[in-house]
mmCIF file of the N, C-alpha and C atoms, coordinates in Angstrom:
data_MODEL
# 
_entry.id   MODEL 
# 
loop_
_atom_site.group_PDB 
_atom_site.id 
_atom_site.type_symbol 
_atom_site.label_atom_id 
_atom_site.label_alt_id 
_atom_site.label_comp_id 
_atom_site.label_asym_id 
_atom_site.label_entity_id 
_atom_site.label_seq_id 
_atom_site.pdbx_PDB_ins_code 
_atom_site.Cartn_x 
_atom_site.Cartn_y 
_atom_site.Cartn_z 
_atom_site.occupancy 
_atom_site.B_iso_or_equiv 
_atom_site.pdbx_formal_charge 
_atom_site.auth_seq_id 
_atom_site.auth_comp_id 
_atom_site.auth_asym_id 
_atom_site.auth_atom_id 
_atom_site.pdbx_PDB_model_num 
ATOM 1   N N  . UNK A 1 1  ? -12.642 -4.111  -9.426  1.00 0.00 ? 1  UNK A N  1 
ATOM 2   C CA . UNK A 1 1  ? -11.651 -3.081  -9.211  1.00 0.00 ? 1  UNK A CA 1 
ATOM 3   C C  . UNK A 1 1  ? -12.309 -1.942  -8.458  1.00 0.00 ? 1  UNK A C  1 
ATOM 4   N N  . UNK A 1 2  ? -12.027 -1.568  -7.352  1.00 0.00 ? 2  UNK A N  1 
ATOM 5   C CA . UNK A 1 2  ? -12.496 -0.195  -6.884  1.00 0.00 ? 2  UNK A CA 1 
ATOM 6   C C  . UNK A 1 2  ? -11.070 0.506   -6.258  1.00 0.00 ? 2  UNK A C  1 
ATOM 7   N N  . UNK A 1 3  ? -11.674 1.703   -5.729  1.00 0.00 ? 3  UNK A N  1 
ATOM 8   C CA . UNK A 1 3  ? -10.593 2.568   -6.100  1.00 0.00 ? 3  UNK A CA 1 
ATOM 9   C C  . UNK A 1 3  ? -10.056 2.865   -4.601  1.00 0.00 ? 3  UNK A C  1 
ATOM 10  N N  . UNK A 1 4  ? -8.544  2.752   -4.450  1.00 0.00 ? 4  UNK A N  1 
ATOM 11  C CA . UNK A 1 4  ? -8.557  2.974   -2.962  1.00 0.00 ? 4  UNK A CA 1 
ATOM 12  C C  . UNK A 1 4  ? -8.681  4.409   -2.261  1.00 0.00 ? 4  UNK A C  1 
ATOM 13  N N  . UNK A 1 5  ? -9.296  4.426   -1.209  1.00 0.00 ? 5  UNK A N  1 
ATOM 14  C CA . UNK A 1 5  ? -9.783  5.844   -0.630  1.00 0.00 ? 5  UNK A CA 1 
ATOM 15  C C  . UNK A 1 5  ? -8.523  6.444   -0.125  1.00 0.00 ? 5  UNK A C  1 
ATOM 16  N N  . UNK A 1 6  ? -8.283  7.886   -0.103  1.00 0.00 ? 6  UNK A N  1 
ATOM 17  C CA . UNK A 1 6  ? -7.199  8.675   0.143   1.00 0.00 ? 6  UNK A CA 1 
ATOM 18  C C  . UNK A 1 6  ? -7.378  9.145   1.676   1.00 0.00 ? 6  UNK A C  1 
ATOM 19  N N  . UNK A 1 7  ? -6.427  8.881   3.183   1.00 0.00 ? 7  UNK A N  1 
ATOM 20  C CA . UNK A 1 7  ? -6.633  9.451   4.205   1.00 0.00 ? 7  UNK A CA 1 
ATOM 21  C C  . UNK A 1 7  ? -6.980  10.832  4.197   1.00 0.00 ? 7  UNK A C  1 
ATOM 22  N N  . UNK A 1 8  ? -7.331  11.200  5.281   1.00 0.00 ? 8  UNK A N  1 
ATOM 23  C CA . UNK A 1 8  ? -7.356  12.624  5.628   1.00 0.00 ? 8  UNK A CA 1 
ATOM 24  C C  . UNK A 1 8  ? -5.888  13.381  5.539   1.00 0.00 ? 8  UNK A C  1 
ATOM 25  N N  . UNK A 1 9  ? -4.619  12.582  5.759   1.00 0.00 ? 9  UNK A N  1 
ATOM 26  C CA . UNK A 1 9  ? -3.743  13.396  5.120   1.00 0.00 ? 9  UNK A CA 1 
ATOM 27  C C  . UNK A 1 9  ? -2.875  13.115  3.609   1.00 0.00 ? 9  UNK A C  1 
ATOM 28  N N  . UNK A 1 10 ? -3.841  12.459  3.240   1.00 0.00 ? 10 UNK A N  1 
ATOM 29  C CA . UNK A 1 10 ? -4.051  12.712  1.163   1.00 0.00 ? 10 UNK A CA 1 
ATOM 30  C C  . UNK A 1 10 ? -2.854  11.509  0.963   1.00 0.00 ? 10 UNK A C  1 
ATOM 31  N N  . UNK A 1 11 ? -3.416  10.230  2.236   1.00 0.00 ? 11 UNK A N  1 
ATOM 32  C CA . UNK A 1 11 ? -2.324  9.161   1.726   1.00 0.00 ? 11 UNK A CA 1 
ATOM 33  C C  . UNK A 1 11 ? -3.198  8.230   1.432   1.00 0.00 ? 11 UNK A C  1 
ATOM 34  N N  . UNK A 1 12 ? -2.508  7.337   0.383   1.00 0.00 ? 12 UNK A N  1 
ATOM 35  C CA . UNK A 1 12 ? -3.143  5.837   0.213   1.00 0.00 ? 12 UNK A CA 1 
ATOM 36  C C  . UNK A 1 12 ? -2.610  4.793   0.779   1.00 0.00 ? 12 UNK A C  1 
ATOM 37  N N  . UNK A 1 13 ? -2.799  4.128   1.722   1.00 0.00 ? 13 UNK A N  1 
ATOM 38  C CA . UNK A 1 13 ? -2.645  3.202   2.618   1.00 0.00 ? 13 UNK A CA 1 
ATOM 39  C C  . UNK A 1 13 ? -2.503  2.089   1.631   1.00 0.00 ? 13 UNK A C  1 
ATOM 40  N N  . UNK A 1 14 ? -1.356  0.700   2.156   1.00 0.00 ? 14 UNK A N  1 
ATOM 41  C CA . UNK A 1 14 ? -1.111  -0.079  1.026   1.00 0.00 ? 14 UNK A CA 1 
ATOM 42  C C  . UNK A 1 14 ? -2.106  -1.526  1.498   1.00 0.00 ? 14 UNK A C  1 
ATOM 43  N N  . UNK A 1 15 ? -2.211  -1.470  3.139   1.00 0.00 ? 15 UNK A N  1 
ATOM 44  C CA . UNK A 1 15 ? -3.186  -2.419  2.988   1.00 0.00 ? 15 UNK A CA 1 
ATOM 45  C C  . UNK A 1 15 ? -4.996  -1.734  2.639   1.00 0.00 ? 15 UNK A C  1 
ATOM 46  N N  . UNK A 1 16 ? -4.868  -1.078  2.009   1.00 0.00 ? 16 UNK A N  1 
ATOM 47  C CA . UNK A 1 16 ? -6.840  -0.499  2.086   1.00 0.00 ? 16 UNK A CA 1 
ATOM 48  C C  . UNK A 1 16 ? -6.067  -0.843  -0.292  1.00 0.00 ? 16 UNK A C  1 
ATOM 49  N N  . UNK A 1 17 ? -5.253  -1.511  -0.328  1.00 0.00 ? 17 UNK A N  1 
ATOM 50  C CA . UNK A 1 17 ? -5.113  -1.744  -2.126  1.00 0.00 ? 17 UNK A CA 1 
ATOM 51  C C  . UNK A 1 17 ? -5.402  -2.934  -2.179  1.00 0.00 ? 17 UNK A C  1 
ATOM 52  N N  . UNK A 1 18 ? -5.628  -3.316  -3.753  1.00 0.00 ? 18 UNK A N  1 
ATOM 53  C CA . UNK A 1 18 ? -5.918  -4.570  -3.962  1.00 0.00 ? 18 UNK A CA 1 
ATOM 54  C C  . UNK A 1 18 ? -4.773  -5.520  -3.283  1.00 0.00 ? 18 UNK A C  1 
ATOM 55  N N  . UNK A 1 19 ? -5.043  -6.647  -2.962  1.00 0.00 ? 19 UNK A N  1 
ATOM 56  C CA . UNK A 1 19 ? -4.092  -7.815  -2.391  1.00 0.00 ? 19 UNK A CA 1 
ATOM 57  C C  . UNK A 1 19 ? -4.280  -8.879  -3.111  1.00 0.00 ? 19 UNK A C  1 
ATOM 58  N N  . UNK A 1 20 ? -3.162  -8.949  -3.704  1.00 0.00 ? 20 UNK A N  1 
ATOM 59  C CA . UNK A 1 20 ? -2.953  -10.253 -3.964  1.00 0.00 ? 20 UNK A CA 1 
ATOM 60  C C  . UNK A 1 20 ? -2.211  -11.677 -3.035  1.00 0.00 ? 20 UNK A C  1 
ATOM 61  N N  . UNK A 1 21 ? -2.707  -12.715 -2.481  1.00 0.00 ? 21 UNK A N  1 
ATOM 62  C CA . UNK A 1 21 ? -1.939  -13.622 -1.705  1.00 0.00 ? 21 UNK A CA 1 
ATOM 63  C C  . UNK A 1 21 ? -0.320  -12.964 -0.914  1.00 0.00 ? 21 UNK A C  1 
ATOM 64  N N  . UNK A 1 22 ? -1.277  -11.613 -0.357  1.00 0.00 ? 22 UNK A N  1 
ATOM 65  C CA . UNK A 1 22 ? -0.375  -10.917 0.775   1.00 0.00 ? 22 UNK A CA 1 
ATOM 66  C C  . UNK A 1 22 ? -1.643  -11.141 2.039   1.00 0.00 ? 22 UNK A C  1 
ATOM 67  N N  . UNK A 1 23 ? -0.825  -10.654 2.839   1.00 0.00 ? 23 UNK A N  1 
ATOM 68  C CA . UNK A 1 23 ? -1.752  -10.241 4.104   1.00 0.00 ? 23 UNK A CA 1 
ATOM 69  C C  . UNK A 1 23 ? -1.486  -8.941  4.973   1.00 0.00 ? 23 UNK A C  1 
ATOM 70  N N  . UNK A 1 24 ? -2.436  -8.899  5.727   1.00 0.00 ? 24 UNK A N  1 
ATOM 71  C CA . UNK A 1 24 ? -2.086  -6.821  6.555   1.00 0.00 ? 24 UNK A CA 1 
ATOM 72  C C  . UNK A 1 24 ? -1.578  -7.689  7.792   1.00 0.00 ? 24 UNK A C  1 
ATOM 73  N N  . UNK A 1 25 ? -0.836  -6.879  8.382   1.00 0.00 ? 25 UNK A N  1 
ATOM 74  C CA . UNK A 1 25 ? -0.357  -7.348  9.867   1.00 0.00 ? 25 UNK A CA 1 
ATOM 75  C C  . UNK A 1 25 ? -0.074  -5.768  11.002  1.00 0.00 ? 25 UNK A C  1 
ATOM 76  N N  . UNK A 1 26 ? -0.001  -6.301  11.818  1.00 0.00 ? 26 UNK A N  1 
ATOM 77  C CA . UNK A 1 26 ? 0.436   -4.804  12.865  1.00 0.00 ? 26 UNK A CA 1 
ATOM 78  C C  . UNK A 1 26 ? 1.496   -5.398  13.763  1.00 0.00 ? 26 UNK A C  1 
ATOM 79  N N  . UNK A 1 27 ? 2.220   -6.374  13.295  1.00 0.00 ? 27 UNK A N  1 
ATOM 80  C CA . UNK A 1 27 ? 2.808   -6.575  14.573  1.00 0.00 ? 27 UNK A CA 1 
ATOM 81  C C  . UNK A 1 27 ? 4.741   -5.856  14.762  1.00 0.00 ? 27 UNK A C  1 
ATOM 82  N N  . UNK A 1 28 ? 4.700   -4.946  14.078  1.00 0.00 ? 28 UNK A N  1 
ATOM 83  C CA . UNK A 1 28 ? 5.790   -4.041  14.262  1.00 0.00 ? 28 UNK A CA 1 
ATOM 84  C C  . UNK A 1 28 ? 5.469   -2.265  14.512  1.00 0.00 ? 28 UNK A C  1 
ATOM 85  N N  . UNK A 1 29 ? 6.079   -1.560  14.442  1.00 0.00 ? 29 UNK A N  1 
ATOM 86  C CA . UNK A 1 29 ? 5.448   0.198   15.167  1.00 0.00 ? 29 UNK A CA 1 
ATOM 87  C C  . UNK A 1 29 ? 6.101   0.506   13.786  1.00 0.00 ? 29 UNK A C  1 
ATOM 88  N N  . UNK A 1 30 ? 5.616   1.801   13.739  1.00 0.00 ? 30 UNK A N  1 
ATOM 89  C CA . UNK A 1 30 ? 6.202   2.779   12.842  1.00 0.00 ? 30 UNK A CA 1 
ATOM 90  C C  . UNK A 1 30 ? 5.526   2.732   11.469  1.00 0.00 ? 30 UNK A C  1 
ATOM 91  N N  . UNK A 1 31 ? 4.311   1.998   11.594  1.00 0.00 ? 31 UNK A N  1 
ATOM 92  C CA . UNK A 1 31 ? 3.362   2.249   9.795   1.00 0.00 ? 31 UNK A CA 1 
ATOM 93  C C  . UNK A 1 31 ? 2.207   3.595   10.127  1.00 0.00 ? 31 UNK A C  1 
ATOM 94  N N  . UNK A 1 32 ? 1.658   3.543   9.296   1.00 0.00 ? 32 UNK A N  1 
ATOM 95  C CA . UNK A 1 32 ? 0.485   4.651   9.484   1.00 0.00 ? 32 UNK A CA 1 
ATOM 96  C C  . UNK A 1 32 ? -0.395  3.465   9.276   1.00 0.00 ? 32 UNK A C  1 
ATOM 97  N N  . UNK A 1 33 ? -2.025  4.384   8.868   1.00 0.00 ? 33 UNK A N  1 
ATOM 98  C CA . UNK A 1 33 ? -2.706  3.590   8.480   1.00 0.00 ? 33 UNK A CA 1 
ATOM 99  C C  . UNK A 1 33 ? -3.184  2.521   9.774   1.00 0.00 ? 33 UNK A C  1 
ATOM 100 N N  . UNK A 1 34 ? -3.718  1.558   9.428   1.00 0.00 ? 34 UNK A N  1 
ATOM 101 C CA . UNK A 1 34 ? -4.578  0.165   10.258  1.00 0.00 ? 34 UNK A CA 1 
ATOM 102 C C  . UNK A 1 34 ? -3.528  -1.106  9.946   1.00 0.00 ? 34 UNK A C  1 
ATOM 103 N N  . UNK A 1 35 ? -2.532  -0.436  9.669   1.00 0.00 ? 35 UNK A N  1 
ATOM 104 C CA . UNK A 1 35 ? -1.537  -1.973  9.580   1.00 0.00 ? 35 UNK A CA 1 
ATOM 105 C C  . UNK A 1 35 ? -0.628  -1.503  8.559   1.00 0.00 ? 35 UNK A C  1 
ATOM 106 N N  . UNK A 1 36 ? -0.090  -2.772  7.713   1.00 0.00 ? 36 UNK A N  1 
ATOM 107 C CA . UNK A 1 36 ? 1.227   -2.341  6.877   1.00 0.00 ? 36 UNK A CA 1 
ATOM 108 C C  . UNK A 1 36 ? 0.855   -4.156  5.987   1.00 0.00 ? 36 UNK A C  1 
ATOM 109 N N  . UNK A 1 37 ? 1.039   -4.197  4.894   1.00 0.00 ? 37 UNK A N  1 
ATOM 110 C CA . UNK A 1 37 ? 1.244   -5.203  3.565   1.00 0.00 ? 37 UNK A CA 1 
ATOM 111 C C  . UNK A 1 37 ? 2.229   -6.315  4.367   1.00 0.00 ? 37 UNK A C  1 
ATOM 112 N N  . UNK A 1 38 ? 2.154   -7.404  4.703   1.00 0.00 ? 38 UNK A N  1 
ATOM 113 C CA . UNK A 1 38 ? 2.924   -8.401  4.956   1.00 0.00 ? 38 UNK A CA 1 
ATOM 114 C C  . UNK A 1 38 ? 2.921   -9.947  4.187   1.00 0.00 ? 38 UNK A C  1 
ATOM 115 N N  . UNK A 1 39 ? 4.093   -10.007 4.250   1.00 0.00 ? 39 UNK A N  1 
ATOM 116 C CA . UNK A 1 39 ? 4.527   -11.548 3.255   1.00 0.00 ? 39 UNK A CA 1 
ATOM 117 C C  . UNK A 1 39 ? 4.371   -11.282 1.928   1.00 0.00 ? 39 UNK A C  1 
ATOM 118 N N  . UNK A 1 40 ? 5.183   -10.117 1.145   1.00 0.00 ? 40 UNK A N  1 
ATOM 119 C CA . UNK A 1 40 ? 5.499   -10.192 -0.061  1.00 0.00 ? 40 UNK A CA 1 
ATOM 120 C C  . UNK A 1 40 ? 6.881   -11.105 -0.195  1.00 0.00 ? 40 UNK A C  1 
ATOM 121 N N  . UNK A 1 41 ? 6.576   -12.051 -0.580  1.00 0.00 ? 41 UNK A N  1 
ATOM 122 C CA . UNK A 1 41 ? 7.574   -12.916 -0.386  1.00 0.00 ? 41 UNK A CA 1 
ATOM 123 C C  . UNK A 1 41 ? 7.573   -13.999 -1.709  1.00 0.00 ? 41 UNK A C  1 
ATOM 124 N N  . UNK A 1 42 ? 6.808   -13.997 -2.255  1.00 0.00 ? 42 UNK A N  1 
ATOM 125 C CA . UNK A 1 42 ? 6.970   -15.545 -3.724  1.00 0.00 ? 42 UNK A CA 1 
ATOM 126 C C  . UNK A 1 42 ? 6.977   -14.628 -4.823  1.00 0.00 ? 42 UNK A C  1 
ATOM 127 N N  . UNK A 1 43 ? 6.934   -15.212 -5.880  1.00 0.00 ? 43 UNK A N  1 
ATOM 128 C CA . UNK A 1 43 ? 6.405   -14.654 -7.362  1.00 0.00 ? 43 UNK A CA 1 
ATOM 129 C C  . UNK A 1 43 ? 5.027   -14.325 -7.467  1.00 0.00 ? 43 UNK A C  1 
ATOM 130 N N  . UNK A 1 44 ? 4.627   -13.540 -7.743  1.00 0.00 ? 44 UNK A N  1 
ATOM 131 C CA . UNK A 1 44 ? 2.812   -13.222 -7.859  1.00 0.00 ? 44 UNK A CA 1 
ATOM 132 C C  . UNK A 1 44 ? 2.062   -12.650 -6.500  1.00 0.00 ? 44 UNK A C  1 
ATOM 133 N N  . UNK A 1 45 ? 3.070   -12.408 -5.479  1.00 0.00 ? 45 UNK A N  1 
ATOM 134 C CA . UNK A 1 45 ? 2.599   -12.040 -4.196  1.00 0.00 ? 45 UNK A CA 1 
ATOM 135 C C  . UNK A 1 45 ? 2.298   -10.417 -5.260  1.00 0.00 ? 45 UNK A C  1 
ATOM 136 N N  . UNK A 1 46 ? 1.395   -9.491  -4.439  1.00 0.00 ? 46 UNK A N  1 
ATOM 137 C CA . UNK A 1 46 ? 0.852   -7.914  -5.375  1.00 0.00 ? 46 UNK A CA 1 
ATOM 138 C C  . UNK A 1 46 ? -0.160  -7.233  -4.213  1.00 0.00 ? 46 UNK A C  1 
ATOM 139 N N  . UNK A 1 47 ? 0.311   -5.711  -4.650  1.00 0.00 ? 47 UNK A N  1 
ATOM 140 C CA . UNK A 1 47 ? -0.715  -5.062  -4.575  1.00 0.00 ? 47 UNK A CA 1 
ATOM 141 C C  . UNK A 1 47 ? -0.902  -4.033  -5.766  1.00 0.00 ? 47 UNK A C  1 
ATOM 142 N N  . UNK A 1 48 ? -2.368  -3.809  -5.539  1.00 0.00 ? 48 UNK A N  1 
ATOM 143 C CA . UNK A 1 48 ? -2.094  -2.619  -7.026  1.00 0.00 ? 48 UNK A CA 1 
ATOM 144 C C  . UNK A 1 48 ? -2.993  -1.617  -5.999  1.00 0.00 ? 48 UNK A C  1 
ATOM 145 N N  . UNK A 1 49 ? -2.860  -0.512  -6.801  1.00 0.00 ? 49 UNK A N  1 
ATOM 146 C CA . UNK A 1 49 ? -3.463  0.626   -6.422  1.00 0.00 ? 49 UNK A CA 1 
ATOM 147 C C  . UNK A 1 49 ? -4.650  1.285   -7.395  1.00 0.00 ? 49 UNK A C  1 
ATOM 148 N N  . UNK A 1 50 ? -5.623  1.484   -7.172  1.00 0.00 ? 50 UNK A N  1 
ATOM 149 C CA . UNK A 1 50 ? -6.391  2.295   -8.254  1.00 0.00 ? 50 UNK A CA 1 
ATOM 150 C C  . UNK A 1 50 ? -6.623  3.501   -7.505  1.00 0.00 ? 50 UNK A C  1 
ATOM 151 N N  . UNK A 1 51 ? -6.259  4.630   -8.285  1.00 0.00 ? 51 UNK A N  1 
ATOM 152 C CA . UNK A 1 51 ? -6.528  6.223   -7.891  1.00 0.00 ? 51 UNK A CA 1 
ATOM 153 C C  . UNK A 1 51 ? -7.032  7.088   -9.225  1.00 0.00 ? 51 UNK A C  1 
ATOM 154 N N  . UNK A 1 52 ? -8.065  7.870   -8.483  1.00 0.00 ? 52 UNK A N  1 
ATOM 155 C CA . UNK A 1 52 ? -8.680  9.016   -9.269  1.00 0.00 ? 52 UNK A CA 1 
ATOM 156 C C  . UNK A 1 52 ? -7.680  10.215  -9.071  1.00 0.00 ? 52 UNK A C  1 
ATOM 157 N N  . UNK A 1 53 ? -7.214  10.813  -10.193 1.00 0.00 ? 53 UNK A N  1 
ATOM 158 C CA . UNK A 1 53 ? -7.037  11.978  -10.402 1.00 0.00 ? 53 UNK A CA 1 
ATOM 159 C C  . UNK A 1 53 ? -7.791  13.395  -10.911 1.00 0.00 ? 53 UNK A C  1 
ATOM 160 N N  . UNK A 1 54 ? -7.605  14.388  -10.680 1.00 0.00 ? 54 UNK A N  1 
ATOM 161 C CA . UNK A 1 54 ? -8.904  15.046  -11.513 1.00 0.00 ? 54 UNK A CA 1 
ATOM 162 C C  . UNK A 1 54 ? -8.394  15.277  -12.647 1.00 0.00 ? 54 UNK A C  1 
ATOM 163 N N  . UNK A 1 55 ? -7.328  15.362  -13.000 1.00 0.00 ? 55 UNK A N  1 
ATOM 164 C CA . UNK A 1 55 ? -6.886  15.293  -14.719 1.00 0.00 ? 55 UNK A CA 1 
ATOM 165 C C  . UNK A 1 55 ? -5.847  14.480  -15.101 1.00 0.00 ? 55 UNK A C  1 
ATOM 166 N N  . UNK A 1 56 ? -5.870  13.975  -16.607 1.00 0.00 ? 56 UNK A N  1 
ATOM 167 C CA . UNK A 1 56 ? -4.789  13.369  -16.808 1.00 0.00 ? 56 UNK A CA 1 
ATOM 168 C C  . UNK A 1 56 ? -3.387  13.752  -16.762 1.00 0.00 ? 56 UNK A C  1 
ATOM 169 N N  . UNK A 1 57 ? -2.375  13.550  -16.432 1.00 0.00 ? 57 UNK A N  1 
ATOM 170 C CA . UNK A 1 57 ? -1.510  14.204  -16.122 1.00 0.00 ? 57 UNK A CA 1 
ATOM 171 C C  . UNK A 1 57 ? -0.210  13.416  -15.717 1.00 0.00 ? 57 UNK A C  1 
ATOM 172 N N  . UNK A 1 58 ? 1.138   14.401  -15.550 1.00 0.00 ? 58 UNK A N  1 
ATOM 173 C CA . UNK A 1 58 ? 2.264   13.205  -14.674 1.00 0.00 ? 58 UNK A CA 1 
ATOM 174 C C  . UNK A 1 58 ? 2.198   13.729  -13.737 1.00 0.00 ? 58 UNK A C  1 
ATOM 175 N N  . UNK A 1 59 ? 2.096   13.175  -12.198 1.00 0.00 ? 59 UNK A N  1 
ATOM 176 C CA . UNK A 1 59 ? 1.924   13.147  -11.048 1.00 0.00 ? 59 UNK A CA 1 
ATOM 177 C C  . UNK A 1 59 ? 3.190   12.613  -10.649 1.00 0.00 ? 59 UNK A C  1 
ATOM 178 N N  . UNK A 1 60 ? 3.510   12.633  -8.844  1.00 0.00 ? 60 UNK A N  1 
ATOM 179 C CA . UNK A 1 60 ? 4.767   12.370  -8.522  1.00 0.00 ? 60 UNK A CA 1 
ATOM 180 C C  . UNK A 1 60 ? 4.221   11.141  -7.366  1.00 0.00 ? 60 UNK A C  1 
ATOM 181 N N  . UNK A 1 61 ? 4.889   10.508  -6.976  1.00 0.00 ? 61 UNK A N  1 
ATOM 182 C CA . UNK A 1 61 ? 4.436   9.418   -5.945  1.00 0.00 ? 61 UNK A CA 1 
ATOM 183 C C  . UNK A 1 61 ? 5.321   9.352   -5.317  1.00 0.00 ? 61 UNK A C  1 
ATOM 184 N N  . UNK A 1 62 ? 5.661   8.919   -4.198  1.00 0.00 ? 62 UNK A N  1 
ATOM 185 C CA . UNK A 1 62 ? 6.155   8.580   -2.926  1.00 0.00 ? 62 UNK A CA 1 
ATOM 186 C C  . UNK A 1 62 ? 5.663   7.642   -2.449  1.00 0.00 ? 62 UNK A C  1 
ATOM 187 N N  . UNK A 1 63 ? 7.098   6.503   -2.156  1.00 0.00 ? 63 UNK A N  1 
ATOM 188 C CA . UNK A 1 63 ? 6.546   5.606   -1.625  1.00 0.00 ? 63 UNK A CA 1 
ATOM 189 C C  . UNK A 1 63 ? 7.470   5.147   -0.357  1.00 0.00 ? 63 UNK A C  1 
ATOM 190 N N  . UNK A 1 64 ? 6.878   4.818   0.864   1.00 0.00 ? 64 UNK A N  1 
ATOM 191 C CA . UNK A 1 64 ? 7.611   4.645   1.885   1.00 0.00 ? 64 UNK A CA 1 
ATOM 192 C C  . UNK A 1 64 ? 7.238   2.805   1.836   1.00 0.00 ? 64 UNK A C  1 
ATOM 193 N N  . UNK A 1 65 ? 8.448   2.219   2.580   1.00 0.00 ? 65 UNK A N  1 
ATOM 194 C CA . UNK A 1 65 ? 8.241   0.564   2.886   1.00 0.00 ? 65 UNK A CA 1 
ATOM 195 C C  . UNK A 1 65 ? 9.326   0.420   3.666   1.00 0.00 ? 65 UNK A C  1 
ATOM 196 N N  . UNK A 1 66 ? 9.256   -1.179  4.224   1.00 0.00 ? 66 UNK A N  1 
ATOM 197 C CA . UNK A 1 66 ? 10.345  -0.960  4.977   1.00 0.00 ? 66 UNK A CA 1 
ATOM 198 C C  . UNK A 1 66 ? 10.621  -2.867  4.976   1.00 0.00 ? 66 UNK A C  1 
ATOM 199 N N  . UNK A 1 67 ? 11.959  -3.435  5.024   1.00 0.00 ? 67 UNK A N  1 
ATOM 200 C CA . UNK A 1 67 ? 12.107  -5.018  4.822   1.00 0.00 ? 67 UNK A CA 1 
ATOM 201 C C  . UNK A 1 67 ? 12.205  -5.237  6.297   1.00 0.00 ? 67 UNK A C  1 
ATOM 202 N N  . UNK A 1 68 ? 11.531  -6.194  6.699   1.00 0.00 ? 68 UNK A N  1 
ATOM 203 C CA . UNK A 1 68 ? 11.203  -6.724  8.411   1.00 0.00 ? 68 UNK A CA 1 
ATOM 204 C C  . UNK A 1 68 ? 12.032  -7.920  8.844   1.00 0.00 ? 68 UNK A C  1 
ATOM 205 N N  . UNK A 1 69 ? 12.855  -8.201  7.006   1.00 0.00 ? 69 UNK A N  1 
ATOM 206 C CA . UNK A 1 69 ? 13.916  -8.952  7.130   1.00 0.00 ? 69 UNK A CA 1 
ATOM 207 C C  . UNK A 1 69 ? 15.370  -9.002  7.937   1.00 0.00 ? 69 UNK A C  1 
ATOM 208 N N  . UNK A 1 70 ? 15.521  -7.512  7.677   1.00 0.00 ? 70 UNK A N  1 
ATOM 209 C CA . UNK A 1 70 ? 16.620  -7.059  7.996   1.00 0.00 ? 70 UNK A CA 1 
ATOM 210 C C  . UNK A 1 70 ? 17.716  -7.526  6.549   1.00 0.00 ? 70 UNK A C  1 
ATOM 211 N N  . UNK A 1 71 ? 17.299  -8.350  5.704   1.00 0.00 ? 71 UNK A N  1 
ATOM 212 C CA . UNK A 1 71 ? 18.414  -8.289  4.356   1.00 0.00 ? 71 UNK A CA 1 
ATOM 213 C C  . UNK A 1 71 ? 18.285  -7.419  3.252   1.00 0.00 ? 71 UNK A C  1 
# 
């Protein structure tokens, strides 16, 4: 488990998270980051995230994604 690193503008990128039987791809515009999470698509497809906080606490998250399906 290690912990994913936070950009310079205090984001966590979903391909720099653990992967489970996903893959990173670039072949559409509009992600940040070095790519974007592709083929979440079966049962058990995952990513997880590990983040340091400096205290325990409730925090708020935001999450942007987008379906390449179009459904």
């Amino acid at each position: 488990m290690s912990t994913a690193q936070k950009t310079a503008a205090g984001l966590y990128e979903a391909e720099e998270a653990e992967l489970y039987e996903v893959g990173v791809n670039t072949d559409h515009t509009g992600y940040t980051g070095s790519g974007f999470v592709d083929s979440i698509d079966a049962a058990g497809d995952s990513l997880t995230f590990y983040v340091e906080a400096e205290k325990a606490d409730a925090y708020s998250m935001h999450l942007r994604y987008a379906n390449g399906t179009g459904v």
